[in-house]
C-alpha positions, 0 to 999 in steps of 0.5 A, a space after each residue: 136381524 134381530 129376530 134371529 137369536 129369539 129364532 134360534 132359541 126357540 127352535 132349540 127349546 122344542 125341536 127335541 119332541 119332533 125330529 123333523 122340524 125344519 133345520 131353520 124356523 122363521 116367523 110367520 103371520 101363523 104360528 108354527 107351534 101350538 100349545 094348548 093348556 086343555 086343563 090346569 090339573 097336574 099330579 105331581 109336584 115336580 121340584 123343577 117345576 112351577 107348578 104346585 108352588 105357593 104363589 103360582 098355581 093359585 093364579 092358573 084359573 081352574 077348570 078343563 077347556 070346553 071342547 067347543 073353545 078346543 074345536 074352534 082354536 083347532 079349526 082356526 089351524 086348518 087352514 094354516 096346517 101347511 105352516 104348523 109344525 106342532 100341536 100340543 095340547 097341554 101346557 103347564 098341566 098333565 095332559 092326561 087330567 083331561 077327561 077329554 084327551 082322547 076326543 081332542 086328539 081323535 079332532 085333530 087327526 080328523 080335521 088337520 092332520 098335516 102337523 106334529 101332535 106330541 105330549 109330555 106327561 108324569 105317565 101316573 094317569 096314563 092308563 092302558 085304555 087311554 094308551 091303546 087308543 092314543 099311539 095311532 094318535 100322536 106323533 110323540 110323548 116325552 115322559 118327564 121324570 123328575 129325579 130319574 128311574 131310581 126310585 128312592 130319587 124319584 120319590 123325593 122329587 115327585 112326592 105322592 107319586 106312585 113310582 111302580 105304577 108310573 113305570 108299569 104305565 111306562 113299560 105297558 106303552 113301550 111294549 105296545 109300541 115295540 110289538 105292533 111297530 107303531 111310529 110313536 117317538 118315545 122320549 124320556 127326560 129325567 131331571 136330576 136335583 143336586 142338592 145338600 141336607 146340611 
């Protein structure tokens, strides 16, 4: 009993990147989600973030996994596959920092495939090849944009950003996944900061 609303809170935190999550998740001697930070890199400095911040980022070691850990960390899951709801290879990065995003994504359909692979990027880096490559790859992909499409509020919360490059990366997906019907689940969160200048 005491277990259940640590349950219940975390089935609430993630169930919105995968709709058919279990109603009610249970611990298991397996864990049902996997989140794997590949790299320690991101482009952005979002202000809800704690990435980029003084104090914070300086204790992430830098670097990108090396495909050897990533491929051993995923084939420990093969067996335990039936019992994975997610794997989502980044963390408190941008996944499309990873020199070897494609390669990862390409080893999971390949060697287990029965669980859920979403990821949640800026869309700065997300470029037309990595995107033609990745839609049959993954199940979802949270855009996180921090101030919203406007694009004045977008660049006071995602400074060094390049607001019509992101929505063009944005809108290039999109279309792909609409005309050639692919199963993608496209989700958008927008952060709004309120805040005053007095």
């Amino acid at each position: 009993q005491i277990l259940k609303p640590i349950e219940k809170k975390l089935h609430k935190e993630i169930k919105y990147m995968v709709p058919s999550l279990t109603r009610k998740m249970i611990f298991k001697p397996f864990p049902q989600i996997f989140e794997i930070g590949t790299t320690s890199f991101c482009t952005a400095s979002c202000t809800m973030c704690p990435y980029g911040k003084e104090g914070i980022t300086e204790l992430l070691p830098k670097g990108v996994m090396a495909m050897e850990l990533f491929k051993k960390i995923i084939d420990e899951c093969v067996q335990w596959q039936d019992n994975i709801e997610i794997i989502a290879p980044f963390s408190m990065n941008d996944p499309f920092t990873d020199k070897f995003l494609i390669e990862r994504l390409e080893y999971i359909k390949e060697n287990c495939p029965k669980p859920k692979v979403v990821l949640s990027t800026n869309a700065l880096l997300m470029t037309k090849d990595k995107v033609d490559k990745l839609v049959d790859l993954i199940d979802g992909l949270t855009f996180t944009i921090a101030g919203g499409i406007v694009k004045e509020s977008y660049e006071k919360h995602m400074p060094n950003h390049d607001y019509d490059k992101v929505m063009a990366n944005i809108d290039y997906l999109i279309s792909l996944v609409r005309n050639e019907a692919k199963k993608l689940r496209i989700k958008g969160i927008g952060v709004n900061t309120f805040y005053s200048d007095n």
